[in-house]
ZAKEMAR-904597 format. One line per 8 residues: number of its first residue (from 1); for each residue y, z, x of N, C-alpha, C, O. Coordinates in pm, whole numbers. Layout:
// ZAKEMAR-904597
NUM) Y/Z/X/Y/Z/X/Y/Z/X/Y/Z/X | ... $
// end
This chain:
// ZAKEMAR-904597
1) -3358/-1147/83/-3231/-1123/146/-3258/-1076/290/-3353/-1002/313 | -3167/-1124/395/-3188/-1051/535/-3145/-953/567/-3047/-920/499 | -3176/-874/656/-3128/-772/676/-3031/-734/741/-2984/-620/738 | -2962/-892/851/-2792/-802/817/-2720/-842/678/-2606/-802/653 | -2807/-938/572/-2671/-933/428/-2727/-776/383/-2639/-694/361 | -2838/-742/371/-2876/-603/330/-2770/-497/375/-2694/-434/301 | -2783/-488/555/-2684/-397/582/-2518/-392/541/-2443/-297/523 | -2496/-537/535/-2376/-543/537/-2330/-512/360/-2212/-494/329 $
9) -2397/-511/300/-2384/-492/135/-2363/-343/153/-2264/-278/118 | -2463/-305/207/-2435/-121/208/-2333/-89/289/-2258/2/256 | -2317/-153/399/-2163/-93/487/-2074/-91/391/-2026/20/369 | -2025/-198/311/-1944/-258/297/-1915/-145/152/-1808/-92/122 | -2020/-137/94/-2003/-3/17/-1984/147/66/-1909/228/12 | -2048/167/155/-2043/306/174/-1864/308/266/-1796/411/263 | -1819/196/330/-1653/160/382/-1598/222/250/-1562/338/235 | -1599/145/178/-1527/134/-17/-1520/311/-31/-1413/372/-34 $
17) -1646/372/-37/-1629/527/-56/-1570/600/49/-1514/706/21 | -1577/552/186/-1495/620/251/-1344/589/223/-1255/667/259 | -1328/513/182/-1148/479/187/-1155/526/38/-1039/565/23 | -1217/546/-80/-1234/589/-170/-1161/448/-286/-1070/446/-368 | -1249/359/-240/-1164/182/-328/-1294/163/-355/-1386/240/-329 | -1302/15/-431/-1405/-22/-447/-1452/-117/-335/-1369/-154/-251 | -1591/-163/-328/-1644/-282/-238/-1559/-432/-268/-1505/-498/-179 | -1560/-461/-395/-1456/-606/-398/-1335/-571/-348/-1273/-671/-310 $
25) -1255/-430/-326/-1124/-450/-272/-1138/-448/-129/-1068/-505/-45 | -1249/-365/-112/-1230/-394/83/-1294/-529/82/-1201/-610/75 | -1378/-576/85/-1418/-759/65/-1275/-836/93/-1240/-888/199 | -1208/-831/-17/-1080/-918/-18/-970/-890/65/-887/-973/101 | -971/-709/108/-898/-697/195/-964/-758/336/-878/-795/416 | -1098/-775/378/-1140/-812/499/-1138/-957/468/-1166/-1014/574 | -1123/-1022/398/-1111/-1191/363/-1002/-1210/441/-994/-1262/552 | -879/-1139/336/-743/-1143/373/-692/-1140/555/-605/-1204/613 $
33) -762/-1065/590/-749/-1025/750/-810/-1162/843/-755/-1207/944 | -929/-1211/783/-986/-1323/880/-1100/-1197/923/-1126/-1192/1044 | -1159/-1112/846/-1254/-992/945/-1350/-1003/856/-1387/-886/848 | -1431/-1078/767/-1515/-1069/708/-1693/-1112/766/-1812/-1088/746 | -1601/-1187/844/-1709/-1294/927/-1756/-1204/1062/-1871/-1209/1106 | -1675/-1143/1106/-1675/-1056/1223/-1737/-946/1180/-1848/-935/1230 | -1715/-884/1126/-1780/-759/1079/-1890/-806/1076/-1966/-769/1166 | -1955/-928/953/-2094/-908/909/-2151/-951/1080/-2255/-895/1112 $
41) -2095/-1036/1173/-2174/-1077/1281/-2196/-963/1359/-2240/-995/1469 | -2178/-795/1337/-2146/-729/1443/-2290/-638/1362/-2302/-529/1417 | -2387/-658/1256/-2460/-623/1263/-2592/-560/1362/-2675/-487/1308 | -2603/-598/1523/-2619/-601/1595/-2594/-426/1639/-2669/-353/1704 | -2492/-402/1590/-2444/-302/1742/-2432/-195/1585/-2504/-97/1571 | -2297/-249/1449/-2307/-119/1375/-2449/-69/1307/-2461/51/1281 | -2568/-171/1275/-2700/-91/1214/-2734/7/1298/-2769/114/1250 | -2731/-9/1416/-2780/108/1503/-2714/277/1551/-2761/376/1607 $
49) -2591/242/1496/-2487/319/1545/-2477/424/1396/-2514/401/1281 | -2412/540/1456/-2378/608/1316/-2287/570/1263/-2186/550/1331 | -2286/543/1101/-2214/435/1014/-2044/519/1072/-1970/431/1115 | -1992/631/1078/-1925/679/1090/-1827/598/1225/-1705/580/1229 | -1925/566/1319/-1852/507/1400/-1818/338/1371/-1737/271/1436 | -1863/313/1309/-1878/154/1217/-1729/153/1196/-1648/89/1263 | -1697/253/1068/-1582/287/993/-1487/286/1100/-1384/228/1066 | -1484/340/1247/-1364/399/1293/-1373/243/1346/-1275/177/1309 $
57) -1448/187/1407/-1403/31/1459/-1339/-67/1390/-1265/-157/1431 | -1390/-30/1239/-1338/-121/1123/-1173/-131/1118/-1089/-220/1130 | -1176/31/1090/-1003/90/1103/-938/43/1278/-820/21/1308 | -1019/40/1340/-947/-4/1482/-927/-180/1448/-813/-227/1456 | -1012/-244/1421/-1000/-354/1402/-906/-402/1300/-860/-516/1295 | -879/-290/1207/-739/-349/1094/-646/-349/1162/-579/-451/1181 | -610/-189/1237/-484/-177/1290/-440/-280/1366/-328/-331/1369 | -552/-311/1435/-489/-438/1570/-491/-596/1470/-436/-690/1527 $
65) -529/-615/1378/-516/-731/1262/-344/-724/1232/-255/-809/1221 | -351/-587/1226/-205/-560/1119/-94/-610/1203/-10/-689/1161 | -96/-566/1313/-15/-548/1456/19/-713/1505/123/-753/1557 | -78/-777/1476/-79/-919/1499/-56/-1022/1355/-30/-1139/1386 | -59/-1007/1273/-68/-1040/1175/97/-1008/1113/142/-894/1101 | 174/-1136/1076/324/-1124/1034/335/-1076/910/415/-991/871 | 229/-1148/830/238/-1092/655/190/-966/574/76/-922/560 | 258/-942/546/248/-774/478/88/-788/404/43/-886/344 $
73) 36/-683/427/-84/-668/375/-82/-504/312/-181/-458/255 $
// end
């Protein structure tokens, strides 16, 4: 396995415990958005960063999804 699917398996879990859901519901919620693909490509900048700030871009990146996005999520 590479190491951004590595990282992104653990973001994507340790996201799940911060919002306190599981990993398949944030998955499907980032499907749902069109942000699944984006996130994992941003391996680059969140492995290096404290995961904490990962999370707050994630949440910046929903809000502005939501904002643009007509269908209730």
């Amino acid at each position: 396995m590479s190491k951004p699917s590595e990282f992104f398996i653990y973001l994507i879990e340790r996201y799940a415990a911060y919002k306190k859901t599981s990993a398949d519901k944030v998955l499907a919620f980032w499907d749902e958005l069109g942000m699944t693909d984006f996130i994992y490509d941003m391996y680059e900048i969140y492995h290096s960063e404290r995961l904490q700030n990962a999370f707050d871009d994630i949440d910046s990146l929903i809000a502005e999804r939501r904002k643009t996005n007509t269908q209730p999520v």
